[in-house]
C-alpha positions in Angstrom: 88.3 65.2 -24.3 91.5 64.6 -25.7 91.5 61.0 -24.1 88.6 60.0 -26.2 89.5 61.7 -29.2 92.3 59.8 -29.2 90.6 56.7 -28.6 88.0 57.2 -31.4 90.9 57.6 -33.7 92.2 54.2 -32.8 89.2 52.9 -33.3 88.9 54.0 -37.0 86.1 56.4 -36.5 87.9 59.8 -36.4 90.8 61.4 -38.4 93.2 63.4 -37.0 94.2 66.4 -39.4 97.4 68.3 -38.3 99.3 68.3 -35.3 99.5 70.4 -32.0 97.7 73.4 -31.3 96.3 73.7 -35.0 95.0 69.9 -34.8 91.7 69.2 -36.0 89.6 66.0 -35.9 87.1 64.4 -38.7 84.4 61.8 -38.6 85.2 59.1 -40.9 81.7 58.4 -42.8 80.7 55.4 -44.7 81.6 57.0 -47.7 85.4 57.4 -46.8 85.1 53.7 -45.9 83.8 52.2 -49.5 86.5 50.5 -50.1 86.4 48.6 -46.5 83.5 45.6 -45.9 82.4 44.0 -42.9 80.5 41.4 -45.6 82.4 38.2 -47.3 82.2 37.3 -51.0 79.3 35.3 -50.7 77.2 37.9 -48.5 78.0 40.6 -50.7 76.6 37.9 -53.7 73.6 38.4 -51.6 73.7 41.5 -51.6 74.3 42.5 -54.8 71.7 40.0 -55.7 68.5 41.4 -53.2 69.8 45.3 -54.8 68.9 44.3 -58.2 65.4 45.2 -59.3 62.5 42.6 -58.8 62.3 42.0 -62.5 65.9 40.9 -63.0 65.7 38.3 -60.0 64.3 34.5 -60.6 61.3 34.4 -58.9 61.5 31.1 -55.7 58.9 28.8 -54.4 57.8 29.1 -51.2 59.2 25.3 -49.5 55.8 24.3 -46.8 57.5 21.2 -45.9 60.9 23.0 -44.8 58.9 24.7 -42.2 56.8 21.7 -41.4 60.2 19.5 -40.7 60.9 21.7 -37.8 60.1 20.8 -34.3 61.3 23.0 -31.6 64.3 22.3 -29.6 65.0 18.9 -31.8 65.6 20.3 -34.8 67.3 23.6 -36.2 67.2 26.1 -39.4 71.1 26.3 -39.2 73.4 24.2 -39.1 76.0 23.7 -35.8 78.6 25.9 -37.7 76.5 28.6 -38.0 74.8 28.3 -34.9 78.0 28.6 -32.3 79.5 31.8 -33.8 76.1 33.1 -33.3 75.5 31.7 -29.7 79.1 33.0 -29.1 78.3 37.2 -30.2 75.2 36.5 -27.9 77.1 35.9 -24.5 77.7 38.4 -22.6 80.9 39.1 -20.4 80.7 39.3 -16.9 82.3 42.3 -16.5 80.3 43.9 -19.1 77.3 43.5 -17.2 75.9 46.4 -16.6 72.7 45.4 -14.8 74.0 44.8 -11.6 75.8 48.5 -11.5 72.9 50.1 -12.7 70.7 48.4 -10.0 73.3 49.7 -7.1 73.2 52.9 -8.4 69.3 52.8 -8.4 68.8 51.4 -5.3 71.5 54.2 -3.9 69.3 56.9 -5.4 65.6 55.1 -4.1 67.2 55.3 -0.8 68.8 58.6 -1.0 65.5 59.9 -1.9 63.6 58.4 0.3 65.5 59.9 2.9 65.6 63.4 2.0 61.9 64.2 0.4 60.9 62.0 4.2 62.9 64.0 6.1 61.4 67.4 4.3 58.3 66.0 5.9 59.7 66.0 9.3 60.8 62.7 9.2 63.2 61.8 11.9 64.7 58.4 10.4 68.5 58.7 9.9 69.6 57.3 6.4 71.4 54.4 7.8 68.0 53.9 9.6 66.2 54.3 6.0 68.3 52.1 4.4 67.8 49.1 6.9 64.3 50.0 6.2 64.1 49.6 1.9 66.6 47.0 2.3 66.1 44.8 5.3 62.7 46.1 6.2 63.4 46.6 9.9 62.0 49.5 11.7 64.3 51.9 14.0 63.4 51.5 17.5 61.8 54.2 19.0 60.7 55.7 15.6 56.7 56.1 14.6 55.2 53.5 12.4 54.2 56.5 10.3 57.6 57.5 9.4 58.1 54.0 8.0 54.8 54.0 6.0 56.4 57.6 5.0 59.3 56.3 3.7 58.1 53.5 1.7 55.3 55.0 0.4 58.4 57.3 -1.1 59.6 54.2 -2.7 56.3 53.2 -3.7 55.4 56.1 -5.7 
């Protein structure tokens, strides 16, 4: 607890008040922040400009033949030095891909289940045996061709 206490201070989102035993810990809100943006000049322009009410903002044309200029994958609504920083927030890092973990860990957890609600059946397949099954599809020798159709009915379902 302390570890990531410690980290969400470093990160700016938590306070520390005091020290030792007698230390406490605040969220930091978006209030404490106001003075801190994440927005340049010109976005907070924007801003400033979209908060104001509808009768104190000029009124613009819609532009048809902006939208008619377009043609996909030849032309773009943003230019090349908007597009890359863009592009670059979009990739993701290898090691940040998730997906590949979270498939072992289902695939571990489809087998293990398999296995045991099977085997509450009477099923004799080992789970080495059940795992060749799911995985490789290859029956155990000397094992009924029910106990297969048991198992992956279990993954099935």
């Amino acid at each position: 607890m302390r570890r990531w206490l410690t980290a969400l201070v470093e990160e700016g989102l938590v306070e520390r008040l005091g020290r030792g035993r007698g230390t406490k810990y605040r969220a930091i809100t978006s209030e404490d922040r106001h003075n801190e943006t994440v927005f340049t000049a010109n976005s907070q322009s924007i801003l400033a400009y979209i908060n104001k009410p509808l009768y104190e903002r000029e009124p613009t044309a819609y532009d048809k033949n902006w939208l008619a200029k377009y043609e996909p994958n030849v032309t773009f609504y943003l230019r090349e030095q908007d597009r890359a920083p863009l592009h670059n927030q979009g990739l993701v890092e290898p090691e940040a891909q998730a997906g590949t973990y979270v498939r072992k860990i289902y695939n571990r957890l489809l087998i293990d289940l398999s296995y045991h609600s099977s085997r509450l059946e009477g099923n004799t397949y080992s789970l080495l045996d059940t795992k060749k099954l799911i995985t490789e599809g290859k029956l155990a020798e000397g094992k009924l061709d029910e106990e297969a159709v048991m198992i992956l009915n279990g993954v099935v379902a």
